[in-house]
C-alpha positions in Angstrom: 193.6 133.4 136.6 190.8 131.7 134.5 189.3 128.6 135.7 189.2 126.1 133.0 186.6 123.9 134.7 183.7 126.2 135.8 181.5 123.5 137.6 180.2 124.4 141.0 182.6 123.5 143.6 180.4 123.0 147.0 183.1 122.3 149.4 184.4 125.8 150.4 188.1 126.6 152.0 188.0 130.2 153.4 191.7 131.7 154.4 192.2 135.2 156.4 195.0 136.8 154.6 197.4 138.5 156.9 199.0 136.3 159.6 197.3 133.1 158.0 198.1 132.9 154.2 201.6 135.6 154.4 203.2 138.0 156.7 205.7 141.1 155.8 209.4 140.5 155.4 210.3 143.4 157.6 208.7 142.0 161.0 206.3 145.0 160.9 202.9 144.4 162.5 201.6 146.4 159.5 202.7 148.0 156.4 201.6 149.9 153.2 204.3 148.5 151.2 202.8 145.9 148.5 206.3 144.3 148.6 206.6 143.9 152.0 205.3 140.2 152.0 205.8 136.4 152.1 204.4 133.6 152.9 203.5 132.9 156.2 205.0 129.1 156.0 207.0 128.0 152.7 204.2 125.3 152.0 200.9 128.0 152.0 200.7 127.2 148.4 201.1 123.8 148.2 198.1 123.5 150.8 196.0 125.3 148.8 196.8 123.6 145.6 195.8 121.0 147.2 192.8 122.0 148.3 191.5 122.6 145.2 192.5 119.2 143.4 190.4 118.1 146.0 187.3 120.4 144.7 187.5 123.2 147.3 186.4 126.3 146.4 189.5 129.1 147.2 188.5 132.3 148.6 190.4 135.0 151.1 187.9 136.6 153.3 189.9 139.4 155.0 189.1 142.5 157.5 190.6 146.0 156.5 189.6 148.3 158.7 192.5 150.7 157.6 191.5 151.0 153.9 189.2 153.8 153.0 187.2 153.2 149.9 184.3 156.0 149.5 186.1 159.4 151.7 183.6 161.7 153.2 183.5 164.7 151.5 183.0 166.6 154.2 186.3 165.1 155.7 189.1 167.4 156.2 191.7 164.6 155.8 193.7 164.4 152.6 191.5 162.4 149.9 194.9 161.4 148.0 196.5 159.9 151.3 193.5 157.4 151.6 193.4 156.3 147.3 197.3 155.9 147.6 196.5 153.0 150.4 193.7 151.5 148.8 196.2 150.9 145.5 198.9 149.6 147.4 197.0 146.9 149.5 195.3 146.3 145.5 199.1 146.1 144.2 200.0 143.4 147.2 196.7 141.6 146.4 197.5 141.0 142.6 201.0 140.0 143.3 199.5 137.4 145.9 197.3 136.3 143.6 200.0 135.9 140.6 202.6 133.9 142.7 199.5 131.5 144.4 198.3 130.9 140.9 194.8 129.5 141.8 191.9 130.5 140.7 190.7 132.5 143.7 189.1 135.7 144.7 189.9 137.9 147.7 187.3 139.5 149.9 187.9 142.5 151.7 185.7 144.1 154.4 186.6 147.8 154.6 184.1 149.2 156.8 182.2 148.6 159.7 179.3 146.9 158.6 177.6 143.8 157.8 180.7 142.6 156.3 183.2 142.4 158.5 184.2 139.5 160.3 182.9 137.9 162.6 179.3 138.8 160.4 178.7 136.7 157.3 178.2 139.1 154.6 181.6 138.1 152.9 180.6 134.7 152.6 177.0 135.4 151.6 179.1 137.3 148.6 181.1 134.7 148.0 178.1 132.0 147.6 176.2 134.9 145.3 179.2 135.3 143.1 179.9 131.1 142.6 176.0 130.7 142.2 176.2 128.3 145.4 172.7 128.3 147.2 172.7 127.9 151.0 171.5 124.4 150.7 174.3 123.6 148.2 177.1 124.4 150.5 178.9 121.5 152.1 179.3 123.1 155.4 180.4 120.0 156.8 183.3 119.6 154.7 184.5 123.4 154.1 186.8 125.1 156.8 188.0 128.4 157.9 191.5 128.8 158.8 192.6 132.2 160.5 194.7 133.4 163.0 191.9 135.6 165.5 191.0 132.2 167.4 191.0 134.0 170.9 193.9 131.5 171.6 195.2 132.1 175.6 198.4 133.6 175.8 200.9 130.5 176.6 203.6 130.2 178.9 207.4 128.4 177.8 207.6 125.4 180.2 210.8 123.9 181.2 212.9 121.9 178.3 209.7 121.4 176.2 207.4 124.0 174.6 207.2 127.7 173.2 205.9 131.3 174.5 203.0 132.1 172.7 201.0 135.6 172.6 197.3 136.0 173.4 195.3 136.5 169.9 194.4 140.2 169.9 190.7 138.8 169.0 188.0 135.7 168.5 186.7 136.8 164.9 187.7 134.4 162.8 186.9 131.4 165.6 183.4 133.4 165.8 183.0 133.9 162.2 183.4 130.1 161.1 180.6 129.6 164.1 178.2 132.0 162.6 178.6 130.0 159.0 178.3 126.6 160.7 181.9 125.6 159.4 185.0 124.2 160.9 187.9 126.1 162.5 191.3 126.0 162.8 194.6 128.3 163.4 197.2 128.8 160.3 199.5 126.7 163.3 196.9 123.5 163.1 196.1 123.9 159.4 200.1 124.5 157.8 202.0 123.3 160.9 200.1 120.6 162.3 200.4 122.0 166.0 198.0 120.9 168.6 194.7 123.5 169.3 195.7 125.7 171.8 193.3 126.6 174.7 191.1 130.0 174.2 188.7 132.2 175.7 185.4 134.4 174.0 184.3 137.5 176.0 181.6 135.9 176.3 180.2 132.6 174.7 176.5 132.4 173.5 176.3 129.0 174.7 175.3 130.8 177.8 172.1 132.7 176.5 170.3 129.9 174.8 167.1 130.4 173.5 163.8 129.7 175.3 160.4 129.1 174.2 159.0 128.5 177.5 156.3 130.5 178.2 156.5 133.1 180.9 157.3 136.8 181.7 161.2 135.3 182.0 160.4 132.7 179.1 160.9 130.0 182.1 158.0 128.6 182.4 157.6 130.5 185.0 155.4 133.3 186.4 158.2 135.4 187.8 157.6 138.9 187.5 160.4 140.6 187.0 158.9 144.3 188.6 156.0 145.2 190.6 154.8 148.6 191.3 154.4 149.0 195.1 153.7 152.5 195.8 150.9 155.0 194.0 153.7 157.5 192.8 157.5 157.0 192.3 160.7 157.3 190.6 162.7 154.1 189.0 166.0 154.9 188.8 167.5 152.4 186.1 171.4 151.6 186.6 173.2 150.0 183.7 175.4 150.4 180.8 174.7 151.2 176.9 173.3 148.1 175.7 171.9 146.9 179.1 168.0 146.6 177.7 167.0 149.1 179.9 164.7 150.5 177.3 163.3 147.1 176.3 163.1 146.3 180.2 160.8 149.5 180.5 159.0 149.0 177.3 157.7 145.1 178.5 157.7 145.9 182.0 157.0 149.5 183.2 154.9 150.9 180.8 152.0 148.7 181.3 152.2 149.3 184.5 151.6 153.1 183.6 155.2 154.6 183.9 156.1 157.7 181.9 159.8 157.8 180.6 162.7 159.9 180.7 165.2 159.0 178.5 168.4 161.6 177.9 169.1 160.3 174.5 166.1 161.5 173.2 166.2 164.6 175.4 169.5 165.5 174.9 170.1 167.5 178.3 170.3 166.3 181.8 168.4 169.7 182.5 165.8 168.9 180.4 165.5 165.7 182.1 164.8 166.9 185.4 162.6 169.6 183.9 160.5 166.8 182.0 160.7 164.8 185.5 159.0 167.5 187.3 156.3 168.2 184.9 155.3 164.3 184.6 155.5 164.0 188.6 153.5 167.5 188.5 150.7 165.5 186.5 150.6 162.6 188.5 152.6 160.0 187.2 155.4 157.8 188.3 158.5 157.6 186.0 161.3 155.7 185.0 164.8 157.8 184.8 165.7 155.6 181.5 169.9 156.5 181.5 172.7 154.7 182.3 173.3 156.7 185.8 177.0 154.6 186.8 178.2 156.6 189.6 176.9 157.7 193.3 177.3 160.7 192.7 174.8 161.4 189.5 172.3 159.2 191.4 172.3 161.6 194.2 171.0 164.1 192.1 168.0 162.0 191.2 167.6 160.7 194.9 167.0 164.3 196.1 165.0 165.4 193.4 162.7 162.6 194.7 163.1 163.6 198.3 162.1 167.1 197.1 158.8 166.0 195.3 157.9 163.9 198.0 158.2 160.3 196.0 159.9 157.3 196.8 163.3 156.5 194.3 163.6 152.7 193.7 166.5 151.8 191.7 166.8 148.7 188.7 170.3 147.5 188.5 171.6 145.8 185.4 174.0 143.3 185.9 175.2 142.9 182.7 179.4 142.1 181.6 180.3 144.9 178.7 181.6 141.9 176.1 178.0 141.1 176.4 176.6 145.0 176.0 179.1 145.9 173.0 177.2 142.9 171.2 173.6 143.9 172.2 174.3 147.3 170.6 176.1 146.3 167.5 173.3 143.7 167.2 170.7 146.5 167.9 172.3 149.1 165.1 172.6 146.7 161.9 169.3 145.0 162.3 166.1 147.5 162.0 163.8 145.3 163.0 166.0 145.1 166.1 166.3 149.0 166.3 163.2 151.0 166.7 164.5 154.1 167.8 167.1 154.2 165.3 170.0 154.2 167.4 173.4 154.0 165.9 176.6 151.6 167.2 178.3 153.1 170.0 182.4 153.6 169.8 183.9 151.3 172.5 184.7 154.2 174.7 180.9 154.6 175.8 181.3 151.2 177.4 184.8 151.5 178.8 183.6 155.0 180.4 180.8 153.3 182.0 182.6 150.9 183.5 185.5 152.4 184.5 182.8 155.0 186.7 180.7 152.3 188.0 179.6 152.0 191.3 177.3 149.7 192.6 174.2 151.0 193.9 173.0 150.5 197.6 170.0 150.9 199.2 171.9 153.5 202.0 172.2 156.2 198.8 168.6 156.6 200.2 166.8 154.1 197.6 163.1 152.1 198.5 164.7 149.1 197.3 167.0 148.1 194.4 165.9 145.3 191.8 168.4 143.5 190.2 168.0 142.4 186.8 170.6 140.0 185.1 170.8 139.5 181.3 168.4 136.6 180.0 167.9 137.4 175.9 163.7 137.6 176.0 162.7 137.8 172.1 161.1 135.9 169.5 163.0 132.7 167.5 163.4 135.0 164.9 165.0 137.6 166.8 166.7 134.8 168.3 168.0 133.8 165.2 170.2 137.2 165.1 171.4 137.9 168.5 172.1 134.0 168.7 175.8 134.9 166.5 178.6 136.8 167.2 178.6 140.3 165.9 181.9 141.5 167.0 
C-alpha cells in the first residue's frame, strides 16, 4: 500500500516470514500453494500495526533457497517448472501483503550469496531503498524476530511445560548479531514465552581479535614451526578450510618450502610426480592437502622413506562448524580469496570427517605439530571473519 507519511522512520522491525509472521493451513513443512497460509498467531497483525504507530519501519527479510529466479541455460531441468514457483510464492506474497495492510516490503534471498541470512545484504537493501544511512539507524531500538534461534530441543517435564523441537538452524539469532540489533523468537515476541536455552556451532566469542604483536598475535614469540632437518617432507593433516594454505604461506615458505597442493594440480599422480622432481632439486616440501585417513598418509610416508627424507606431519585441529565458515568467509570476500577458490558443498566437510583419523607418530612420522585454530589477520580482515556467515 502507499505510505501517506513518507518521513524516514529510523527505528527498524525486521520479521522472517515463514514460521514467524504465518504458517500453512495444511500442517505441511512446505508448500507451493499461495493459499496454503495463515497467520502464525491470530494477533501477527495487530503487533505489527503497532509497531508502526510507534515509528517502526516494516520489512520481511526472508531466505528462499527453493525459488529459482535467473535458470541456467545450460540446465537440463524444465525452465517452466522453476517460473511456475517463483509466481506462486509472488501470489502468496501479495496476498500477505493485502490482508497485513501496512506499508511494507518483503525481501527475499534466493540464492547463495551475500544475501542470505545470516549475511546482511538484505538489510543493507532495505537501508538503500528507505534512504536510511548506517549512522541513521536506531540499532538500539530495532529488533529481529525469527524462528532460526538455534533454540535446544526441550523436554515435557512432569504436570508443567511443553515438548519443544531443536531449531533446524542459528540464522536469524546470527543475523540480528551481525546487524548489531536485538533478537527474539516469534514465541517471545507474539506469545510472550520465556527465551529458551540455545546452542551456535560455534560462537565467535571464542576467536576474538588480537592486536598483540607476535608470530601467534600473543604478545608472544612462539613460533608456531621450525625447520629441523636440511631436507624433508611436511605432511599437512586437516580439513577444507583448515588454513593450511595460509599456515604454509606465513610459515613454511620463508623458511624455503616448495608446495604441493592437489587443488591446483588436479591429480594425486601429479602430486607425487611434482614431489619427486622438487626433492630431485633439493628442496623440502609441504604436501598442502587435506590427507584424513592412515591409509593416504602411508603413501606419502613411504614415498619419503623411498627418497631418503624425513616426513613430519602438521595436524589441524580445527571443529567443521568452524571450517564451513572459514570457506564461506574465504569465497565471497576477494580480498579474502587469492586463489579464487569457490564455497565448498557441505559434503566436502562431512567426508572429511567422517574418514578422519588422527595421525600418530608410529605411521612412521619425525614428529607431528599440532596447530589449533587462532584467526591471525589484520582488523580489517577481522572485521569480516568476526560475523557469522552461515
Amino acid at each position: 500500500m502507499e505510505e501517506p507519511d513518507r518521513r524516514k522512520r529510523r527505528k527498524i522491525a525486521a520479521f522472517d516470514m515463514d514460521s514467524t509472521l504465518i504458517t500453512t493451513v495444511s500442517g505441511k513443512k512446505f508448500t507451493d500453494d499461495p493459499g496454503d497460509w495463515k497467520w502464525w498467531d491470530s494477533n501477527v497483525p495487530s503487533r505489527l500495526r503497532k509497531l508502526y504507530e510507534e515509528d517502526y519501519r516494516i520489512v520481511i527479510l526472508s531466505n528462499q533457497g527453493g525459488l529459482t529466479l535467473h535458470p541456467d541455460p545450460k540446465s537440463k531441468a524444465p525452465k517452466a517448472g522453476s517460473k511456475a514457483k517463483v509466481d506462486k510464492f509472488k501470489q502468496k506474497c501479495s496476498s500477505v501483503l493485502s490482508q497485513l495492510d501496512l506499508p511494507t516490503t518483503i525481501y527475499a534471498a534466493t540464492g547463495y550469496d551475500e544475501f542470505r541470512k545470516p549475511r546482511t545484504g538484505m538489510w543493507s537493501e532495505v537501508c538503500r531503498d528507505y534512504g536510511l544511512r548506517d549512522d541513521e539507524v536506531d540499532l538500539a531500538n530495532s529488533i529481529f524476530v525469527g524462528d532460526a534461534g538455534g533454540r535446544t530441543a526441550q523436554l515435557k517435564t512432569s504436570g508443567t511445560g511443553t515438548a519443544a523441537a531443536k531449531d533446524f538452524s542459528c540464522s536469524d539469532r546470527n543475523f540480528a548479531h551481525n546487524v548489531g540489533i536485538a533478537y527474539v523468537t516469534p514465541e517471545e515476541f507474539f506469545l510472550g514465552e520465556p527465551a529458551r536455552e540455545f546452542a551456535r556451532d560455534f560462537d565467535l566469542a571464542s576467536f576474538p581479535f588480537s592486536d598483540a604483536e607476535g608470530p601467534d598475535g600473543d604478545g608472544s614469540n612462539k613460533v608456531l614451526f621450525d625447520k629441523r632437518n636440511k631436507q624433508d617432507i611436511v605432511l599437512f593433516c586437516g580439513p577444507p578450510g583448515a588454513g593450511k594454505s595460509t599456515f604454509y604461506w606465513r610459515n613454511l615458505k620463508p623458511l624455503g618450502y616448495e608446495r604441493v597442493n592437489q587443488d591446483l594440480l588436479k591429480t594425486r599422480a601429479k602430486c607425487f610426480k611434482t614431489a619427486g622432481e622438487l626433492l630431485g632439486q633439493g628442496s623440502s616440501i609441504v604436501i598442502d592437502n587435506t590427507n584424513a585417513d592412515a591409509n593416504g598418509r602411508k603413501e606419502w610416508v613411504e614415498f619419503a622413506q623411498k627418497n631418503g627424507v624425513p616426513i613430519r606431519c602438521v595436524w589441524f585441529k580445527i571443529s567443521k562448524a568452524l571450517c564451513e565458515h572459514n570457506d564461506i568467509v574465504r569465497a565471497l570476500n576477494k580480498p579474502m580469496n587469492p586463489e579464487a577458490r569457490t564455497a565448498l558443498p557441505r559434503l566436502a566437510f562431512n567426508g572429511y570427517f567422517s574418514r578422519f583419523k588422527e595421525p600418530e607418530v608410529k605411521e612412521g612420522f619425525q614428529d607431528i605439530v599440532e596447530v589449533d585454530f587462532k584467526f591471525r589477520g589484520t582488523k580489517e580482515e577481522y572485521a569480516i571473519w568476526g560475523r557469522y556467515w552461515r
